[in-house]
C-alpha positions in Angstrom: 5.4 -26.0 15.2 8.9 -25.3 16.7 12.1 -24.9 14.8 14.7 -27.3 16.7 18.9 -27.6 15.2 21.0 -30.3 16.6 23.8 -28.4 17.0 26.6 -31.5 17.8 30.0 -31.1 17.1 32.0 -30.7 14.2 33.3 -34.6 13.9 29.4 -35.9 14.6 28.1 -33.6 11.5 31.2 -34.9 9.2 30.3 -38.1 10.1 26.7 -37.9 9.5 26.7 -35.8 5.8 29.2 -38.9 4.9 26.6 -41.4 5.7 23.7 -39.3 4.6 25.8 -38.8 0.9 26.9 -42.5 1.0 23.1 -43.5 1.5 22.3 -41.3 -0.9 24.3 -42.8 -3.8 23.6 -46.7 -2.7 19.8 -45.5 -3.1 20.8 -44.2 -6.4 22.6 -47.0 -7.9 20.0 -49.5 -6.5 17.2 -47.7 -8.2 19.3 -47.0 -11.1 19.7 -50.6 -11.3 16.2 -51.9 -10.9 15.0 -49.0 -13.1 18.2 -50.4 -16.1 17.8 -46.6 -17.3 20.9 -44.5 -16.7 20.5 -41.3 -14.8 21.9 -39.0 -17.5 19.0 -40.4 -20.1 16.2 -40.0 -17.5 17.2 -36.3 -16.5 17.7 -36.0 -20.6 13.8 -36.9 -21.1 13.0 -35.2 -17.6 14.4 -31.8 -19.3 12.0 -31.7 -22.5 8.7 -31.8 -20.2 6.4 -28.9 -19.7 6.8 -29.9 -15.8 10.9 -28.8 -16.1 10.1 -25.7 -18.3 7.7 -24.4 -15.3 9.9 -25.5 -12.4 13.8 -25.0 -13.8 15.3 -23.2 -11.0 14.3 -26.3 -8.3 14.6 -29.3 -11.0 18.6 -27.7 -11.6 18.9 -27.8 -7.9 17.4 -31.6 -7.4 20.1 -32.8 -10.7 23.0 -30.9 -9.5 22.4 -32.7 -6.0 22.1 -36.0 -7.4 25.0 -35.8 -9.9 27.0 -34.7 -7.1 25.8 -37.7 -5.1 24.3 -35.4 -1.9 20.7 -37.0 -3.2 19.4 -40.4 -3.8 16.0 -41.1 -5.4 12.9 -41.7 -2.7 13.0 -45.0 -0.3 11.3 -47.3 -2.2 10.9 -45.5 -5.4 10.2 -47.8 -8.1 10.3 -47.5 -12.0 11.5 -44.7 -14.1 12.7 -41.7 -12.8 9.9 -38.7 -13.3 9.8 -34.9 -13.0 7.2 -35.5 -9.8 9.7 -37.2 -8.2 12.1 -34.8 -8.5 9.8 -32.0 -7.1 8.8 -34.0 -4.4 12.4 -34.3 -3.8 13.2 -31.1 -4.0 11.4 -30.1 -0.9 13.7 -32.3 0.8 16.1 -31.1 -0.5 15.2 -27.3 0.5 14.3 -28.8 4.3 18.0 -30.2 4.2 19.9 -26.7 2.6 17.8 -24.6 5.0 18.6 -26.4 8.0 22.2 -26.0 7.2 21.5 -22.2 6.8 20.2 -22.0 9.9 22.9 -24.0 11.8 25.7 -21.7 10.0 24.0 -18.9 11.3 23.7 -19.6 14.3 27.6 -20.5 14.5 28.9 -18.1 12.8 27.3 -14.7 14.8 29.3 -11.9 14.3 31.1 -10.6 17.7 29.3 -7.8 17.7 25.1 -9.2 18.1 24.6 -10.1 21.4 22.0 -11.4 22.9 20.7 -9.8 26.0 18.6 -12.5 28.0 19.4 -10.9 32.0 19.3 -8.0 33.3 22.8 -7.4 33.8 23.4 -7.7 30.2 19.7 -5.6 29.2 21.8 -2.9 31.8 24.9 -3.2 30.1 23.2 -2.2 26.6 21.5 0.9 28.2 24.7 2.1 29.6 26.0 2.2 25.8 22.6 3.7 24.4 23.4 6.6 26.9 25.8 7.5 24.6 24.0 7.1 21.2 22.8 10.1 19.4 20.7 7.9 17.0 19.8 3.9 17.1 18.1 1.2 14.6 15.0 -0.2 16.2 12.8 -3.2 15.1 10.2 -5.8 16.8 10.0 -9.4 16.2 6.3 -10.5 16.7 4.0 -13.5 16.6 2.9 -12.2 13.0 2.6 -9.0 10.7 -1.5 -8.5 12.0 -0.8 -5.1 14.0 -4.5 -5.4 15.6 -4.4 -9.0 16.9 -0.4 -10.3 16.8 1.9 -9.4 19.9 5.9 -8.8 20.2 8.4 -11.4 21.1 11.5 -9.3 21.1 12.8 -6.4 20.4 15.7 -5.3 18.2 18.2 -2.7 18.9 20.9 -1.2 17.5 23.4 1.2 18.9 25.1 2.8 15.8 28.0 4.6 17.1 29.1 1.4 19.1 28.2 -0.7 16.4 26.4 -3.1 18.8 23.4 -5.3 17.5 21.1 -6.6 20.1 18.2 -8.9 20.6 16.6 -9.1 23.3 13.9 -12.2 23.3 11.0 -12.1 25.9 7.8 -14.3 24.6 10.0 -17.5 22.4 8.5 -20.7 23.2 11.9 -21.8 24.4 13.5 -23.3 27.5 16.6 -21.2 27.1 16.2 -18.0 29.7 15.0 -15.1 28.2 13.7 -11.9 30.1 10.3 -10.7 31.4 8.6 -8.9 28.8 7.5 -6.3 30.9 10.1 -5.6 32.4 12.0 -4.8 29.0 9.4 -2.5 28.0 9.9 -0.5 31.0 13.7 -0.2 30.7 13.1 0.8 26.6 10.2 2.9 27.1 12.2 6.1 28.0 14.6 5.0 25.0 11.7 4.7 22.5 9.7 7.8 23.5 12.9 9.7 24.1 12.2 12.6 21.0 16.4 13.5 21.1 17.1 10.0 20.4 16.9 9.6 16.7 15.1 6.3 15.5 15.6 4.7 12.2 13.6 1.9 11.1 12.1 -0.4 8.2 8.5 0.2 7.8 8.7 1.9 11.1 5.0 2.2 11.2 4.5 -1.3 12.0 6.7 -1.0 15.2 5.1 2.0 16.0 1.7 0.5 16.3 3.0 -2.6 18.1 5.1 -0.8 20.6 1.8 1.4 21.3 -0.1 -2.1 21.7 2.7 -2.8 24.6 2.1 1.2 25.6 5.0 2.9 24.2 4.4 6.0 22.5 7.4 6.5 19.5 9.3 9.5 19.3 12.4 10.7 17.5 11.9 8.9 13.8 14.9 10.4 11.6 14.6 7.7 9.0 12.5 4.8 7.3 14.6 2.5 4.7 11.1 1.5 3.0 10.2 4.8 2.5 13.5 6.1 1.3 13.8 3.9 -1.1 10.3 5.1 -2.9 12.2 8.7 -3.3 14.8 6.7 -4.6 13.0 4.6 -7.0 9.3 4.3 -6.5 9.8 1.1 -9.3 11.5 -0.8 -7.5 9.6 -4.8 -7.7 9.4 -5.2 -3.9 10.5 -3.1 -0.9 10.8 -5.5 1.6 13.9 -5.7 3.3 15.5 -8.3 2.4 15.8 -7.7 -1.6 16.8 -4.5 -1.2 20.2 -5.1 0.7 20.5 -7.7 -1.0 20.2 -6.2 -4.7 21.8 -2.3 -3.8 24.7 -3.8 -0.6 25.4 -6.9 -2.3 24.7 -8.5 1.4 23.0 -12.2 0.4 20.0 -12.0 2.8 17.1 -15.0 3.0 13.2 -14.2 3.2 11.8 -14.9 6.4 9.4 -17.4 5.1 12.5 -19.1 3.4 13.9 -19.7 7.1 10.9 -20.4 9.2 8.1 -20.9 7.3 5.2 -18.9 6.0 2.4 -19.1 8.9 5.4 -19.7 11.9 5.7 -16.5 14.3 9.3 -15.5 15.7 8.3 -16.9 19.0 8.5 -20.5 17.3 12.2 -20.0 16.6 13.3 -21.6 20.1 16.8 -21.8 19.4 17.9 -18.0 20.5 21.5 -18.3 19.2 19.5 -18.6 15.4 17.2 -15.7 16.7 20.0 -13.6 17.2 21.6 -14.0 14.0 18.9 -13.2 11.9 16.8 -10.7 14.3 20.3 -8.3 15.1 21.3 -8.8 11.4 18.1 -6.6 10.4 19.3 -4.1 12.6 22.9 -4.1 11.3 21.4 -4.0 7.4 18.8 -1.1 8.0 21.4 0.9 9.5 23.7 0.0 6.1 21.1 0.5 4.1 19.8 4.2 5.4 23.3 5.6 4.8 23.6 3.9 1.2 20.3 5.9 0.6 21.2 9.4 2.4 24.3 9.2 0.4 22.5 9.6 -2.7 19.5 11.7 -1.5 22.2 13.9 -0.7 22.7 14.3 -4.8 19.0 15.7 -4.5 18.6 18.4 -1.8 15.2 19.2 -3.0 13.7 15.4 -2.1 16.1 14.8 0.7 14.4 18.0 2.4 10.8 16.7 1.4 12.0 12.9 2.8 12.6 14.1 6.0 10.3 16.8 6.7 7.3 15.7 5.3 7.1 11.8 4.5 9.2 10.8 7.5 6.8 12.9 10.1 3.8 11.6 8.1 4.4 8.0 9.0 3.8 8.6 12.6 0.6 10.9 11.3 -0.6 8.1 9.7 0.3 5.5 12.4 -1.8 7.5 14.5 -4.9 7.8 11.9 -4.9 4.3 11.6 -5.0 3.6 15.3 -8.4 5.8 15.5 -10.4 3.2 14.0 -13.6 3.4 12.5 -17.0 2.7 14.2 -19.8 0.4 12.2 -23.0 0.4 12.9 -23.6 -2.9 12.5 -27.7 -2.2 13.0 -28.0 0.0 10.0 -25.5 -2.4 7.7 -28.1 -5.1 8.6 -31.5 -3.3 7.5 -29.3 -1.5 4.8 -28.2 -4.8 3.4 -31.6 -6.4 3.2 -32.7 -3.4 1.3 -29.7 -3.9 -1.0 -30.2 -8.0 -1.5 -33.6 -7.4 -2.5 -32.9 -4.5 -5.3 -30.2 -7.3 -6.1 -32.8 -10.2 -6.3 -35.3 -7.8 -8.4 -32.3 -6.6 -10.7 -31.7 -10.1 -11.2 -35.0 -11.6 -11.6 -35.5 -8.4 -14.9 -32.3 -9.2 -16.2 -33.4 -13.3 -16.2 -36.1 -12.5 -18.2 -35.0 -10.1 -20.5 -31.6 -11.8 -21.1 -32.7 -15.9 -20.6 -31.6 -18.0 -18.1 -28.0 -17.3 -18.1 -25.0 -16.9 -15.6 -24.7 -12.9 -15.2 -21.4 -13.3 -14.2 -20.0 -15.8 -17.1 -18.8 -13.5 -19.8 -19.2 -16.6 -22.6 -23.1 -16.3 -21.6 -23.5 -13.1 -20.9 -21.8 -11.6 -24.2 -24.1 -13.3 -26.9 -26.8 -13.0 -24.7 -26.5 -9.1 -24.4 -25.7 -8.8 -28.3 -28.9 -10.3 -29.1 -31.0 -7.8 -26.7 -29.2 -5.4 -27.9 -28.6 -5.6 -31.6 -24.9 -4.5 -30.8 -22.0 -6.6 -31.9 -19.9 -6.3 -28.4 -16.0 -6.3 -28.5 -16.3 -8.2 -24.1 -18.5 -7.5 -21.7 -16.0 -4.9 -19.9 -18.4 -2.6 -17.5 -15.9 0.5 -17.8 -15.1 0.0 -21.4 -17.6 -1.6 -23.3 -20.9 -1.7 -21.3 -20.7 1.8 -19.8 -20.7 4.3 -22.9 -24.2 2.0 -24.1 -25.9 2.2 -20.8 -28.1 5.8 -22.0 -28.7 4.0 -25.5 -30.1 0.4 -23.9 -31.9 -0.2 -20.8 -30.8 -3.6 -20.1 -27.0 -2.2 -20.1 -28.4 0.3 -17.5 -29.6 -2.5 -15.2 -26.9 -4.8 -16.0 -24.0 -2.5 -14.7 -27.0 -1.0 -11.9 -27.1 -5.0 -10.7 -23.1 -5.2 -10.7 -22.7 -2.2 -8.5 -25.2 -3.2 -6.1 -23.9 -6.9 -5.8 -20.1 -5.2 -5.0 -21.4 -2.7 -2.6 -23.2 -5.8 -0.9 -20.3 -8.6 -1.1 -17.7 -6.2 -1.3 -18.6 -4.0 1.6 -22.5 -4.0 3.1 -22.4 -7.9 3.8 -18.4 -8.0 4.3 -17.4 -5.3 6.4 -19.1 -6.5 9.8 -16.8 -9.3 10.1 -13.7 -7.3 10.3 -14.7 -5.5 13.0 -11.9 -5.7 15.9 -13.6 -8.2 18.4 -10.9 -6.3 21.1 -11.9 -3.1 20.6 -15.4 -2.5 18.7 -13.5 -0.9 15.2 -13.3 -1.7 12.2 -9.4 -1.2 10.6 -7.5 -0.8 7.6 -3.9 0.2 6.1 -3.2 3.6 4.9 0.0 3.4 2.5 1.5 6.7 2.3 3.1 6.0 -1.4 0.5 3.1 -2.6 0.4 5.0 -6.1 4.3 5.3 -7.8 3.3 9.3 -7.6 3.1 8.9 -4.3 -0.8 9.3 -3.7 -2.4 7.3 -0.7 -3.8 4.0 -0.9 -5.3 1.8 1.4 -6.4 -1.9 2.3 -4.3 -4.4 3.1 -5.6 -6.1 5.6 -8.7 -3.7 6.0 -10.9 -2.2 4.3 -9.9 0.0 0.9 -11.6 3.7 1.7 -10.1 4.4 -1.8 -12.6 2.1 -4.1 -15.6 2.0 -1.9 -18.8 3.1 -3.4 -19.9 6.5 -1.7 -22.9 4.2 -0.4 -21.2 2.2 1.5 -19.9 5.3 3.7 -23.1 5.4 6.0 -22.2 2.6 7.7 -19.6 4.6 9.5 -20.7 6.5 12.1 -19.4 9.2 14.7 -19.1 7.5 18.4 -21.3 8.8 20.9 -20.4 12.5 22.0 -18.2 13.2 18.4 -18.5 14.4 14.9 -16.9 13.9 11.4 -16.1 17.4 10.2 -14.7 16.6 6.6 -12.7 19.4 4.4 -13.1 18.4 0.8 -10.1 20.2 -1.7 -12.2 22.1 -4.4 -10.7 21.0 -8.0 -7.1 20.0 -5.9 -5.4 18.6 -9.0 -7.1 21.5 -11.5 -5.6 23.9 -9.3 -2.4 22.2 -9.6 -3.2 22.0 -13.6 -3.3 26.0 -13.3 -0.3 26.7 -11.6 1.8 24.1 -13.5 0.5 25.5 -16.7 0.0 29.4 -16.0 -3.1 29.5 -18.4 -4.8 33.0 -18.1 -8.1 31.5 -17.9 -7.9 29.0 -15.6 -5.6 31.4 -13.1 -8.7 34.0 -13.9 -10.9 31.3 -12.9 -9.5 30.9 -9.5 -8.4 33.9 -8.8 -12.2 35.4 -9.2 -13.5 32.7 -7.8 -15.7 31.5 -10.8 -17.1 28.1 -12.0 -14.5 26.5 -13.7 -16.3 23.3 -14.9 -19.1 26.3 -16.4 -16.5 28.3 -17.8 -15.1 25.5 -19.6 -18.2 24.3 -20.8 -19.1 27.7 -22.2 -15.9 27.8 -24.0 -15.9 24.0 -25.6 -19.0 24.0 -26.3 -19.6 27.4 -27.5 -22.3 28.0 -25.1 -23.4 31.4 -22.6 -22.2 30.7 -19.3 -25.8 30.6 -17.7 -26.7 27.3 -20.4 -23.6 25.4 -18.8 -24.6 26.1 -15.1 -24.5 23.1 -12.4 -26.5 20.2 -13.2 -26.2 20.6 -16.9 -24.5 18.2 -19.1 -22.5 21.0 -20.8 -20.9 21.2 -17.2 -20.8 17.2 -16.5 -18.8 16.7 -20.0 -16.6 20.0 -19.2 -15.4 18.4 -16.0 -14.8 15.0 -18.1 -12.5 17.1 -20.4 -10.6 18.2 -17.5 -10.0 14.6 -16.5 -9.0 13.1 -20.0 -6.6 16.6 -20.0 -5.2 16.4 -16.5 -4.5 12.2 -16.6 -3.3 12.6 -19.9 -6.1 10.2 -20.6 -6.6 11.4 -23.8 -9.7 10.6 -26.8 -10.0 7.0 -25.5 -10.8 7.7 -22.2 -12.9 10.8 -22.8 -15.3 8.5 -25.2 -15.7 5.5 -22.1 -16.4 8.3 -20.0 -19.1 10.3 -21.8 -20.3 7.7 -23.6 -19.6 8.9 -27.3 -17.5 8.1 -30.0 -13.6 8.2 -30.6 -13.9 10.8 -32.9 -16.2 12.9 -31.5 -14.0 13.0 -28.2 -10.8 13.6 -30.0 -13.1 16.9 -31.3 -14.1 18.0 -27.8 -10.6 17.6 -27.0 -9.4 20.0 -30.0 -11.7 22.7 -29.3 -10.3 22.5 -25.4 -6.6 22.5 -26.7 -7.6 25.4 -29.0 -9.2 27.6 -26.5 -6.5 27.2 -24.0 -3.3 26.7 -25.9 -1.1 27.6 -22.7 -2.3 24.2 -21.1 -1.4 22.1 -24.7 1.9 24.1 -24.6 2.6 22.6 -20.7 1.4 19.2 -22.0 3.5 19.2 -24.9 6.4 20.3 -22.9 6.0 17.6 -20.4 6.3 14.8 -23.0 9.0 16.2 -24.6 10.9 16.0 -21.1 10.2 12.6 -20.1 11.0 11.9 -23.9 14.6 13.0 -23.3 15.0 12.4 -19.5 13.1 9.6 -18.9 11.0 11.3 -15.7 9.3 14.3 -14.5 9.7 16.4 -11.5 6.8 17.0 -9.5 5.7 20.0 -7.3 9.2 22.0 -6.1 11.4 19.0 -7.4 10.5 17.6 -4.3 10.3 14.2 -5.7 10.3 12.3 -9.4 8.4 10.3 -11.5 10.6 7.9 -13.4 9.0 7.2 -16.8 12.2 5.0 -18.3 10.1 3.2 -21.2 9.5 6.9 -22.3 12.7 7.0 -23.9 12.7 4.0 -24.8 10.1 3.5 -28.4 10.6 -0.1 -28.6 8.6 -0.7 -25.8 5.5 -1.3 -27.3 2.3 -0.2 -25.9 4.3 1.0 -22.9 6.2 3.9 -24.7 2.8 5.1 -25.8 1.2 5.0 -22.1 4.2 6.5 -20.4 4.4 8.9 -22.7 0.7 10.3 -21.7 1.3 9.8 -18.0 4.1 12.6 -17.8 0.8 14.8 -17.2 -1.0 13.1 -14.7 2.1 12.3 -12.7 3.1 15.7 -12.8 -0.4 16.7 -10.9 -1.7 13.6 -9.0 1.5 13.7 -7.5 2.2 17.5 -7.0 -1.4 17.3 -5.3 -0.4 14.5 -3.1 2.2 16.4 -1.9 0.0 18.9 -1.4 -2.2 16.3 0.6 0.4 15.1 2.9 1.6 18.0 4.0 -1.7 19.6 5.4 -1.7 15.8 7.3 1.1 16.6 9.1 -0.6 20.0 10.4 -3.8 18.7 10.9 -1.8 15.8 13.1 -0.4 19.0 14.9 -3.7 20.9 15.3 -5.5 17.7 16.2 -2.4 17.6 19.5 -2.7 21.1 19.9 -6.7 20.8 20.5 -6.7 17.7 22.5 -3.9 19.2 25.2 -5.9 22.2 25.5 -8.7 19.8 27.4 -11.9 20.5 25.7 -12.0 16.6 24.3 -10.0 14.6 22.2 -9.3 15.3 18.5 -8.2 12.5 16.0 -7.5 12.4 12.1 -10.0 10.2 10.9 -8.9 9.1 7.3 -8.1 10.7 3.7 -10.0 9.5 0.6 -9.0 11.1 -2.3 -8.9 14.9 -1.8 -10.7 14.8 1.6 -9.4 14.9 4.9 -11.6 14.1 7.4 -11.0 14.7 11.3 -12.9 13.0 14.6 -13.6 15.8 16.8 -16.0 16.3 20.0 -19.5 17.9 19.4 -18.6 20.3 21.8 -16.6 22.0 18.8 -16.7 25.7 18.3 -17.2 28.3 15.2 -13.5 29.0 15.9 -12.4 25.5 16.0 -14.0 24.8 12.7 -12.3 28.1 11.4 -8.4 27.0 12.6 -9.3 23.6 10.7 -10.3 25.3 7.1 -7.1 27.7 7.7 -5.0 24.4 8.0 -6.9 22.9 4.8 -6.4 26.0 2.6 -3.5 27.6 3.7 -0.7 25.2 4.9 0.6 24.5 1.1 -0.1 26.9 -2.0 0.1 26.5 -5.5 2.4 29.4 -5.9 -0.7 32.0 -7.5 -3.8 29.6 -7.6 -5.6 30.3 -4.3 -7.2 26.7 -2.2 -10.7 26.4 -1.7 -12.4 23.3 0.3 -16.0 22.6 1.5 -16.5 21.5 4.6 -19.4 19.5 6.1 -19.7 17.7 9.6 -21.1 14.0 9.7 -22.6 12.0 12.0 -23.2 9.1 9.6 -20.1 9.7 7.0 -21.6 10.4 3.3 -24.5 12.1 5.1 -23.5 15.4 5.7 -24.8 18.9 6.1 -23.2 22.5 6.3 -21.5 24.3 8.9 -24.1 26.8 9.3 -26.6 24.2 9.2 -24.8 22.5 12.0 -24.5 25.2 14.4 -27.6 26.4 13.8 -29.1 23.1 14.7 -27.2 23.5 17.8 -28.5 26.9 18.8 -32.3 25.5 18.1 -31.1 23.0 20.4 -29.8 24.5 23.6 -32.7 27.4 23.4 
């Protein structure tokens, strides 16, 4: 599909919306007429359907237009007037208002957005980039697929001219445009230029379609998305367009409102309406990164952290993503026959046990359960429900057994073959740097979501012939945060000696000598449980799910904790007395907030009571992400450092969680390894409460062994 304006001249358009409003109204009155039902009383019925109640904002549009005589009913249409009608035309309607947007636009550019299409003029805009300490840049591609979509243009803005450019190379147009190649290699030494300062909205996007066109980013000062997550990580969306349009009162249309959901940039072969809305982004980023500096400014503390340590992550990241991840697509096959048939026997036990019933319909499954069972069930919930009964009924235990294996095979075994790269051989996915409002990682989008995966489901990545997976897992990350935050003399004691915290927590709970509560006991399990419920703020409810016991027994274990370390209630007490009053928490440093607003607020239902406990858990999950994104940053630095000294290329590989996991050559050394657990545990310190991490090398990731093991394997070899 291409987007086409008939741009005539002023007189032909008056005279053309007069006919199209006098048609309009003839086609009115004659249906009007035929119909003998007024137009008042048949919007008057129209407005006390269920159809106007779910579509208000476009049936308003469709009566206003009518009333004002701009729309007619449909050619043709034929008895009463109906709310289907009306929606039907209101698409026309919207084709006729958006076409008018788009033919203002494209007549009313602003002076200052030109559109470079020859090389004089590409020349011209150099000449003035010369000059510029710090520019806006943006691409305008065939879609928002990084791995498989290509550029079409490129935006750029020179702020201290205050010249916006586009400059269009792939539209399907037959206005001239320049060579695409050739534009690349007049912006390349722009781009990768590390004095020039960059600013950009979601800048990692550009960054990873600039690399597809072989341009290697340098010089990021600024990124308007992620700003505004310092700013207020509740915002509803932070795309673009909302956001200037809700904090610089500048009225700015979706993209998909303009051109279409599934129609690329390159579609849009009228370059004048290209311009407009392509140079606009680059006038409205730059707008909208000094409306957020200006009050970032009010909060040295997160300013600093912005721009030292998220803004350098996004290239970190960029790069992490673009290593890829190798499937061995052998292994996924065997594995996934092995995992249908434990699916088919699961299924075939639960059949008989349960009746023939659908195990996925919750109306069948709950009576069905209840009556094997002899328990009176509140749903069939796995987490809440079904999970704490699993050690008192065996066909719970299969049940939620069958459920996990059918996820890890639809989910992952079975699903994650076919989005393997056909280009290049990997498998992909999207790390957001802020997916959690505390600022913890996520990722998915359009690739796989490392985050949720079963552990199982990790051997089907694999090391690439002549590399390893050495992996550095944090050792209690977000406890250690708990005993920094909270000063406790026994947890500091803890760390500081190096003992077994979930042990020594177990011994105290549950009254027990320290050599009963030793690993693989279920004094130790339920001690690191409590520490969970404690450091989420999670409190009796989700202690009982996760143990498998009683409210009231829970809120016990949770007394006796509280009791034996009274410094850590004191801290948690403290916290929700502060986001009580202030309505957020600061997290590690005040290097960023957690806004908790419904915490003041005790009208808000079930929410006051939620926020309220999350104070605690925001307070560490997202002190420990920062914790997390720092050491990225120098691991990205050693991972450079190793690779330029020549002895094989070193890549981050991905974070999960607390563990950070780097690609590195098998050639690796003692010493390497040793430079890699100094970054791990020393780059960012809770203040008094020492980092420890275990580290394990992977050829098949989730099957790990030691370092020792490793290189003594080695030695065995070579001799």
């Amino acid at each position: 599909m291409q987007l086409r304006l008939n741009l005539a001249g002023e007189q032909t358009e008056n005279n053309e919306a007069e006919a199209k409003v006098a048609d309009a109204r003839k086609r009115q009155a004659d249906a009007q007429e035929a119909n003998a039902e007024p137009l008042e009383e048949a919007w008057g019925r129209i407005m006390r359907s269920k159809s106007y109640a779910n579509n208000q904002a476009k049936m308003d549009a469709v009566k206003q237009a009518m009333f004002s005589g701009e729309l007619g009913r449909e050619d043709g249409a034929k008895g009463k007037f109906s709310a289907a009608e009306a929606l039907r035309l209101y698409k026309y309607l919207a084709e006729q208002k958006r076409e008018e947007r788009l033919r203002d636009m494209a007549e009313s550019v602003p002076d200052n957005y030109w559109l470079v299409t020859d090389e004089a003029s590409l020349t011209e805009l150099t000449h003035i980039l010369d000059d510029e300490k710090e520019i806006v840049f943006d691409v305008e591609t065939t879609g928002v697929n990084v791995w498989r979509d290509r550029i079409v243009g490129h935006v750029i803005t020179a702020i201290q001219a205050d010249i916006h450019a586009y400059i269009p190379t792939k539209h399907k147009t037959d206005h001239p445009q320049l060579d695409n190649e050739y534009v690349v290699k007049t912006l390349k030494p722009y781009y990768e230029n590390p004095s020039l300062g960059k600013l950009a909205h979601n800048a990692k996007y550009d960054i990873h379609m600039l690399d597809r066109d072989g341009v290697d980013l340098r010089g990021l000062t600024w990124d308007t998305q992620e700003a505004m997550r310092m700013l207020n990580e509740n915002e509803p969306s932070f795309a673009l367009k909302p956001l200037v349009t809700k904090y610089l009162d500048i009225q700015s249309e979706k993209y998909d409102e303009l051109f279409g959901k599934n129609t690329g940039f390159d579609e849009v072969d009228d370059l004048q309406v290209a311009l407009a809305y392509a140079a606009k982004d680059g006038d409205v980023t730059r707008k909208l990164r000094d409306f957020q500096r200006e009050h970032l400014a009010r909060f040295p503390d997160i300013l600093e952290y912005y721009t030292s340590v998220e803004v350098p992550l996004i290239h970190t990241v960029a790069q992490m993503e673009m290593t890829g991840f190798d499937i061995d697509l052998e292994y996924a096959k065997e594995y996934g026959a092995e995992i249908k048939a434990e699916i088919d026997r699961l299924y075939a036990e639960l059949i008989d046990e349960l009746g023939d019933i659908n195990l996925n319909s919750p109306a069948q499954l709950k009576p069905a359960l209840e009556a094997a069972t002899g328990e009176t069930l509140e749903s069939t919930d796995a987490k809440k429900v079904l999970k704490p009964l699993k050690k008192k009924h065996s066909v719970i235990a299969k049940l939620l057994d069958y459920k996990d294996n059918f996820k890890l095979y639809s989910t992952y075994i079975n699903a994650l073959p076919e989005l393997v790269d056909e280009r290049t051989g990997k498998l992909y996915t999207n790390f957001n740097q802020n997916g959690a409002k505390t600022g913890r990682f996520s990722s998915g989008g359009s690739g796989v979501n490392l985050q949720n995966q079963p552990k199982k489901a990790r051997k089907l990545f694999t090391a690439p012939k002549g590399y390893v997976i050495l992996g550095g897992d944090w050792s209690q990350q977000e406890y250690r945060c708990l005993a920094y935050f909270s000063q406790d003399p026994k947890l500091v004691e803890n760390y500081e000696k190096g003992h077994d915290l979930y042990a020594s927590i177990a011994s105290e709970v549950f009254e027990k000598p320290i050599e009963e509560c030793g690993d693989g006991t279920t004094y130790r399990s339920q001690a690191k449980v409590i520490m969970l419920a404690v450091a989420y703020g999670g409190g009796p409810n989700m202690l009982k799910d996760a143990i498998g016991i009683d409210k009231k027994e829970a809120q016990k274990f949770l007394d006796n904790f509280f009791e034996r370390f009274p410094v850590v209630k004191q801290w948690v007490e403290e916290n929700q007395k502060y986001v009580k009053k202030h309505g957020y928490v600061w997290m590690d440093r005040n290097q960023r907030k957690r806004r908790l607003p419904d915490a003041k607020d005790r009208s808000a239902n079930g929410h006051y009571s939620a926020v309220f406990t999350q104070s605690t858990n925001a307070r560490v999950q997202g002190s420990a992400a920062i914790q997390t994104k720092v050491t990225m940053n120098e691991l990205q630095s050693l991972c450079d450092r190793k690779t330029a000294e020549g002895n094989g290329e070193w890549r981050l590989y991905c974070v999960v969680h607390d563990e950070a996991l780097v690609l590195v050559p098998e050639t690796i050394t003692r010493q390497d390894v040793k430079e890699f657990e100094d970054v791990m545990v020393n780059t960012y310190i809770f203040g008094n409460i020492p980092n420890a991490t275990d580290l394990e090398f992977y050829r098949r990731w989730g099957v790990g062994i030691s370092i020792e093991e490793w290189f003594n394997d080695k030695k065995t070899t070579v001799n």
